[in-house]
C-alpha positions as CSV (number, residue, x, y, z in Angstrom):
1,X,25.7,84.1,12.0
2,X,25.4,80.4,10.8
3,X,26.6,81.5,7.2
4,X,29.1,83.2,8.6
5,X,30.3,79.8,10.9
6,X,30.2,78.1,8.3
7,X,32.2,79.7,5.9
8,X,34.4,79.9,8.6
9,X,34.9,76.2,9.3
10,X,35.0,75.6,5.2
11,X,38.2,77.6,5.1
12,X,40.4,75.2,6.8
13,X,39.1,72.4,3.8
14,X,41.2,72.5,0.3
15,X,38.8,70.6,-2.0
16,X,35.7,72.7,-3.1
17,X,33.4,69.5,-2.9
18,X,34.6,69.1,0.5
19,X,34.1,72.6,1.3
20,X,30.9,72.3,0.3
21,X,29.9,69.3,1.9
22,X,30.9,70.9,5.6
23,X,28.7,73.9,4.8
24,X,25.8,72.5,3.8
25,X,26.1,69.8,6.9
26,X,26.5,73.1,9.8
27,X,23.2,74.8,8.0
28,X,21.3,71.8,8.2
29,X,21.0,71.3,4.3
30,X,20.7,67.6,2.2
31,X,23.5,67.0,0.9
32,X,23.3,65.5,-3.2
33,X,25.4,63.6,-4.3
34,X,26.7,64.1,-7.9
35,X,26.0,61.9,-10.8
36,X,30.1,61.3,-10.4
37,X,30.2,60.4,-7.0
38,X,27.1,58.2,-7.6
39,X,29.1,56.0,-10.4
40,X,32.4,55.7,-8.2
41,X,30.0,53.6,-5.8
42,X,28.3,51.3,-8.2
43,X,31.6,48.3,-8.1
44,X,30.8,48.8,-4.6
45,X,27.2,48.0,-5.1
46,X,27.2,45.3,-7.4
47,X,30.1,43.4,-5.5
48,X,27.6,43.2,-2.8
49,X,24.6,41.8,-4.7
50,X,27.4,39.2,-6.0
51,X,27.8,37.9,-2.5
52,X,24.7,38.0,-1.3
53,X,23.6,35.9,-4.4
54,X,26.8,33.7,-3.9
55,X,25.6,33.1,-0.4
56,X,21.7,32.7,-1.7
57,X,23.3,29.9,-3.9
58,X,25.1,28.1,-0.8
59,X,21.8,28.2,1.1
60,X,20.1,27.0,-1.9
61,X,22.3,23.7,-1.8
62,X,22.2,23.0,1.6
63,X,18.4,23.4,1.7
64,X,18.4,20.9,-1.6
65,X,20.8,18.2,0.0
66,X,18.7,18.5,3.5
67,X,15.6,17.9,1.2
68,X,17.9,15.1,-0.8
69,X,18.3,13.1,2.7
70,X,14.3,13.3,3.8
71,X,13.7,11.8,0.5
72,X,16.6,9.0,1.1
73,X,15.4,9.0,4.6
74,X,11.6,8.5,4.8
75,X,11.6,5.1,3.0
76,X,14.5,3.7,5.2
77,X,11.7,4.8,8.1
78,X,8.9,3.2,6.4
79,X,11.3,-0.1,5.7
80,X,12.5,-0.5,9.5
81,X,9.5,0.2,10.9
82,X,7.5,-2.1,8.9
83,X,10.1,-4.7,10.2
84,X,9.6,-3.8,14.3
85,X,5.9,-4.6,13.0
86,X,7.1,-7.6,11.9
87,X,8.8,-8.3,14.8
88,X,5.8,-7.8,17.0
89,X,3.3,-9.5,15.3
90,X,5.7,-12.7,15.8
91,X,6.9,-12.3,19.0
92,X,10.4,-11.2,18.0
93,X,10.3,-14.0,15.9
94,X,12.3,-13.6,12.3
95,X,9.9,-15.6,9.3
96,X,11.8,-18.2,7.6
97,X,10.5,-19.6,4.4
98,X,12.4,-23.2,5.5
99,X,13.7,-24.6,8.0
100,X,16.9,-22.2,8.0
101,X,18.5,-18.3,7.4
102,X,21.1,-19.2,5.7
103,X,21.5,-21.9,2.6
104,X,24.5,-22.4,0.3
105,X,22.1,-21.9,-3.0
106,X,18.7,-20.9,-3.5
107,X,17.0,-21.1,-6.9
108,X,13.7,-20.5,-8.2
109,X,11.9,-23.4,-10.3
110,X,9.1,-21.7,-11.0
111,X,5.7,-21.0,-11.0
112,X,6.9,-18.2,-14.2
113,X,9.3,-15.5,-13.9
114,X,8.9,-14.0,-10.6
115,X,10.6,-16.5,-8.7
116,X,14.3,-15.2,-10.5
117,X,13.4,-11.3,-10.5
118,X,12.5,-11.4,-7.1
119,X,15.2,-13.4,-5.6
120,X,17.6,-11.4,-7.6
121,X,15.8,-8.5,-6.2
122,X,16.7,-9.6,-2.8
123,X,20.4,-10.4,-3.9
124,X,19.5,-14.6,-3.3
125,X,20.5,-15.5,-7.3
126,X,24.3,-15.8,-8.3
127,X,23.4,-17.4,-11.3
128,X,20.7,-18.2,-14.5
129,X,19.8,-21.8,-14.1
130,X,17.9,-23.9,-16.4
131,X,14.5,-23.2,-15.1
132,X,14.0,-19.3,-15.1
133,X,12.0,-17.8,-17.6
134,X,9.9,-21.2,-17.5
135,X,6.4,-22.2,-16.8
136,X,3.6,-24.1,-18.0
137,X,1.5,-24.5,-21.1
138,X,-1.7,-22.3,-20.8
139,X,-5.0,-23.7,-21.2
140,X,-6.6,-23.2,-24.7
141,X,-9.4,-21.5,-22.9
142,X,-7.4,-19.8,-20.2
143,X,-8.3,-16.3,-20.9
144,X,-11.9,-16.5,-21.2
145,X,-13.3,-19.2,-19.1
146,X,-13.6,-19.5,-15.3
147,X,-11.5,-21.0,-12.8
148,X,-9.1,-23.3,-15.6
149,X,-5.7,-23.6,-13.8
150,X,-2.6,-24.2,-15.6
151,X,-0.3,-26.9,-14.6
152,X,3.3,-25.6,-13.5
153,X,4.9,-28.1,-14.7
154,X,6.7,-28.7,-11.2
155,X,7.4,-32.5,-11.7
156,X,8.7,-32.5,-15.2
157,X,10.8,-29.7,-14.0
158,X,11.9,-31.7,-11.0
159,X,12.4,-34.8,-13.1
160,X,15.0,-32.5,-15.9
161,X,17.7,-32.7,-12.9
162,X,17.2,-36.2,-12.3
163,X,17.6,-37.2,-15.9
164,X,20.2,-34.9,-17.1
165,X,17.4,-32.6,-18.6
166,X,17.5,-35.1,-21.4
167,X,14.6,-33.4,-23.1
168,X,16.1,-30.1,-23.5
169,X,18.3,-29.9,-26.2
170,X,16.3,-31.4,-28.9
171,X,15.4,-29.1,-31.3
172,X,12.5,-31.5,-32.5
173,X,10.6,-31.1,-29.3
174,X,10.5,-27.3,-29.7
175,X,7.4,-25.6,-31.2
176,X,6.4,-21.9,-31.5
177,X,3.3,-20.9,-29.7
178,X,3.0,-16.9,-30.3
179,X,4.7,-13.7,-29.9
180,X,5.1,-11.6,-26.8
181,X,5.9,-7.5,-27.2
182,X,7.7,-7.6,-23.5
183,X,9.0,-4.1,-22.3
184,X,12.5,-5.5,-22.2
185,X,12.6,-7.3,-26.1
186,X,10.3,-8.9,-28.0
187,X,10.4,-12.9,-28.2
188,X,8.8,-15.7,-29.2
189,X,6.7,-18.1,-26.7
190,X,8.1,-22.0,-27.2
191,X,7.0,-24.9,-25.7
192,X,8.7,-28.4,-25.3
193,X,6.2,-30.5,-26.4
194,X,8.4,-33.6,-25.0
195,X,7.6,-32.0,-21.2
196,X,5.2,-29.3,-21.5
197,X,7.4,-26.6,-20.3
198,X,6.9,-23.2,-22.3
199,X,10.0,-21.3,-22.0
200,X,9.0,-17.2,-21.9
201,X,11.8,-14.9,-22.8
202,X,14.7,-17.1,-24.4
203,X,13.9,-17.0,-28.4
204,X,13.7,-13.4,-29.8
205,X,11.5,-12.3,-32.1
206,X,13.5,-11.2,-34.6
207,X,14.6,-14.8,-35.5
208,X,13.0,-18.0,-36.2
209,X,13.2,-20.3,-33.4
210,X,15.8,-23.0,-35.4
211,X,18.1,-20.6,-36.5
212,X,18.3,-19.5,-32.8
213,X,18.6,-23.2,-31.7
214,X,22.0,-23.6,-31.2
215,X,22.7,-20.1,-29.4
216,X,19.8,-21.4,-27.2
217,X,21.4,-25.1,-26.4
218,X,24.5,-23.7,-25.9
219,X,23.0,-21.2,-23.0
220,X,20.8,-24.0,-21.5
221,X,23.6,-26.4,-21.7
222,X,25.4,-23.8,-19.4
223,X,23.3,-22.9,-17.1
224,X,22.7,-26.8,-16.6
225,X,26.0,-27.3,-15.8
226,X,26.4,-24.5,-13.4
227,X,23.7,-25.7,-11.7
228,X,24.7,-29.0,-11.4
229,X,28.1,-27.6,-10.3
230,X,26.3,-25.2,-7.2
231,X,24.7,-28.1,-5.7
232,X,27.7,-30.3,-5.8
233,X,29.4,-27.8,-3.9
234,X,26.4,-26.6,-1.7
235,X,25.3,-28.2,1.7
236,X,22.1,-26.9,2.5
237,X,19.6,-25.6,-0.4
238,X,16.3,-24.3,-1.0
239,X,14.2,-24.4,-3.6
240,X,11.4,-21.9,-4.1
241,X,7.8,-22.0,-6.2
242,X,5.9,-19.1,-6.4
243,X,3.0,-18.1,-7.6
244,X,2.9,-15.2,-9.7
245,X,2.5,-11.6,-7.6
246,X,1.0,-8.4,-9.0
247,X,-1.7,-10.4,-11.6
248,X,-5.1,-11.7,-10.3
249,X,-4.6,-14.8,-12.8
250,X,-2.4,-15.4,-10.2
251,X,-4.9,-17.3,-8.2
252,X,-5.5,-19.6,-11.4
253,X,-2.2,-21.7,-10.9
254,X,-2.5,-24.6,-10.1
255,X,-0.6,-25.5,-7.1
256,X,1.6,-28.4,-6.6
257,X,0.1,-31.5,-5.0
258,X,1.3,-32.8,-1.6
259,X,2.2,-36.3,-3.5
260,X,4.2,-34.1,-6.4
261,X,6.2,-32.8,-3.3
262,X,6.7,-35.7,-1.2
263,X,8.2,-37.7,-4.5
264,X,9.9,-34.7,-5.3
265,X,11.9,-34.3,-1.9
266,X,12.2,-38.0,-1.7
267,X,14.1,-38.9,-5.0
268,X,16.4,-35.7,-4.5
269,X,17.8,-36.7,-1.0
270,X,18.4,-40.0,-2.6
271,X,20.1,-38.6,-5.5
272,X,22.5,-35.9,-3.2
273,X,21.9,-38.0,0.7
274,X,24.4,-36.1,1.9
275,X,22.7,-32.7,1.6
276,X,19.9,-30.9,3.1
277,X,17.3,-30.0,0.9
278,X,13.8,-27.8,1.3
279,X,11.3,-26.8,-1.0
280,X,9.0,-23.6,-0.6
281,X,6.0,-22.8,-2.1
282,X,4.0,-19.5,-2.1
283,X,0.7,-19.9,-2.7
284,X,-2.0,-16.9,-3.0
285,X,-4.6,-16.8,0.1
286,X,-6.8,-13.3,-0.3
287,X,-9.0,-14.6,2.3
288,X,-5.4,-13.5,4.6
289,X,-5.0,-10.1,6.3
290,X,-2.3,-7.9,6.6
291,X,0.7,-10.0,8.7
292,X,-1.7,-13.1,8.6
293,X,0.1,-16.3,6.9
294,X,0.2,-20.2,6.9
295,X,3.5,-22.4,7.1
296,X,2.2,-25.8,6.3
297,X,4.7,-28.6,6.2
298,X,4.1,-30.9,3.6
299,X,7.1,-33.5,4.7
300,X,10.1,-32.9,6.2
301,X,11.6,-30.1,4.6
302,X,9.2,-28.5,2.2
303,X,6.4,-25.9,3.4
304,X,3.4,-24.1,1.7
305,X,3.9,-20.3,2.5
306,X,-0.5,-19.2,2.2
307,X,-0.9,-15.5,2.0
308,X,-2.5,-12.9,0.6
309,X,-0.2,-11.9,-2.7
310,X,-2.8,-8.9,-3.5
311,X,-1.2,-7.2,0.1
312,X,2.0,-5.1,-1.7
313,X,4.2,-3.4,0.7
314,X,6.6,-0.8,-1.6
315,X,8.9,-0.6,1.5
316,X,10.9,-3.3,0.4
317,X,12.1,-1.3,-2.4
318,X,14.8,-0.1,0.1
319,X,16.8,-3.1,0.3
320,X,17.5,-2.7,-3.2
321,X,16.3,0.8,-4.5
322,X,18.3,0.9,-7.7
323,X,16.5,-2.4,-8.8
324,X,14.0,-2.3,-11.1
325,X,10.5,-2.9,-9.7
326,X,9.1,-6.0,-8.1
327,X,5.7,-6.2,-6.8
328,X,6.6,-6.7,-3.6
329,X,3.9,-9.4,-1.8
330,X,3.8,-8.7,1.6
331,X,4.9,-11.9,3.9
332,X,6.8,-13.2,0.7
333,X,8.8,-10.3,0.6
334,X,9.4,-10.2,4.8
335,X,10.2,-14.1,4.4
336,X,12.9,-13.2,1.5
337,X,14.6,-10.3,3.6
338,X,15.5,-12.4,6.2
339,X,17.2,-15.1,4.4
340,X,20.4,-15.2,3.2
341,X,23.4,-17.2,1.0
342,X,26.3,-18.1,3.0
343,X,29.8,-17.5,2.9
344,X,30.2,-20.6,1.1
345,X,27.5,-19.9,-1.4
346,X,28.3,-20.6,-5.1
347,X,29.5,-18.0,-7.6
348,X,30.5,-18.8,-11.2
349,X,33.4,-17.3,-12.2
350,X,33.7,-14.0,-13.1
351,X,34.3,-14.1,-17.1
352,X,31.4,-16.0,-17.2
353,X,29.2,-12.7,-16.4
354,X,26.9,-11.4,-18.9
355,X,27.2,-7.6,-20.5
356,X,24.0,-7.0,-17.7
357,X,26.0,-7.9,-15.1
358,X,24.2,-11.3,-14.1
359,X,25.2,-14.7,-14.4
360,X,23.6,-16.1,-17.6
């Protein structure tokens, strides 16, 4: 009876396949699907896994920007919430290397070369002046014997803008000391034997240091007059020392003597009267903690900044994350974040700026 219903209901179906299909369904049977019918559907089929793996790819993305932001967004946590810390530990009160937030030009004069990378790092430095890439002699026995400091050379530094760095451009006074491999290019160590000041990265290697003599007076003579030219036009200035971060030998300079300071701030508010000057020095303290410092005034205007320079806080990379790396010191960093140049602050002009894209 169910062959014969079937059969029945087929009739009223042209197509043999269709036919077929109606039968087996009323007598209960699987219906197969040809090796045809099974081909005709493939486009169908692989259209599908297209957009599914379109979509996969869409997902893929968002999930990789979403990771992209955490990434951008954990040290921008780590930066501001090392500042509320800050903030606590003071009493809501900012640290200020000087007396002020603002000044119309800072620039470093030494210990070495930290002072310039990190106050470039922290976007303080329009310019190269005379005095970066500088420090002191080193002791014969500096490397191998205990607690020999070397000499900064702060006062003959101080004393080259006072008397038109008249010991500068003599190629006489210039002698070579060694060779330095430095990741950025290889150069020769010279020292000034007229003032004792060892200049660190300004002769390369490739040269000897009178064939390169000229190139390098005509730089320094530059760079003097630029920075003769920033304080003319500046009101309030600071001045910053620093002792080198990131090296234990760092607790081997020797730091500047109250009376070096006190004749230092003296003759330069008699040479510019109308201007407000301060010096800051940071000086290594390990015996410090954490957020623990000393602001010691020295005379009106100049301050020894004591901390620990072995305490390195890498959250300060994100003020200025496509810099290269600076060893960031922990209250000398904090103190540099919060100061600033003013509107008024002193740019050279702009065809003066070098193929790096600083002032040289």
């Amino acid at each position: 009876m169910r062959h014969f219903f079937a059969n029945l209901v087929a009739m009223f179906f042209v197509n043999k396949k269709s036919r077929r299909r109606i039968r087996n369904t009323i007598l209960g049977k699987k219906t197969v699907k040809t090796q045809t019918e099974t081909q005709v559907n493939i486009p169908d089929l692989e259209n599908q896994l297209a957009e599914k793996q379109r979509l996969l790819g869409e997902l893929e993305n968002q999930l990789a920007e979403k990771q992209r932001f955490l990434n951008e967004l954990e040290p921008k946590y780590n930066y501001l919430k090392l500042k509320a810390e800050w903030l606590n530990y003071n009493d809501g009160k900012l640290l200020l290397p000087g007396r002020f937030s603002e000044y119309d030009l800072i620039f470093g004069i030494g210990a070495t070369c930290n002072a310039p990378e990190m106050l470039r790092y922290f976007k303080l430095r329009r310019f190269s002046n005379p005095f970066d890439w500088t420090a002191g002699v080193e002791p014969l026995n500096w490397w191998s014997q205990p607690d020999v400091r070397r000499d900064t050379r702060f006062r003959e530094k101080m004393q080259s803008i006072f008397d038109n760095f008249k010991d500068w451009l003599n190629p006489e006074y210039y002698k070579y000391v060694n060779s330095v491999r430095a990741a950025n290019a290889p150069h020769h160590q010279v020292v000034n034997i007229k003032n004792k000041i060892r200049f660190i990265h300004e002769f390369p290697a490739n040269q000897d240091i009178l064939q390169y003599f000229p190139q390098f007076a005509e730089k320094m003579s530059r760079r003097i007059k630029t920075l003769y030219t920033a304080i003319e036009q500046s009101d309030k200035i600071l001045i910053v020392w620093m002792a080198s971060t990131g090296d234990q030998r760092a607790i081997l300079e020797q730091n500047v003597s109250d009376a070096d300071i006190k004749w230092a701030v003296k003759k330069i508010q008699q040479l510019y009267p109308d201007k407000k000057f301060d010096f800051v020095f940071f000086e290594p303290d390990g015996s410090k903690g954490r957020f623990e410092y000393e602001k010691i005034a020295v005379t009106t205007g100049a301050y020894r900044i004591k901390s620990n320079h072995f305490l390195l806080n890498p959250e300060y990379k994100q003020v200025a994350p496509e810099k290269e790396y600076c060893p960031h010191v922990h209250v000398l960093s904090e103190m540099l974040d919060n100061t600033h140049l003013s509107e008024k602050a002193f740019s050279p002009p702009e065809k003066e700026r070098n193929q790096t894209g600083w002032f040289d």
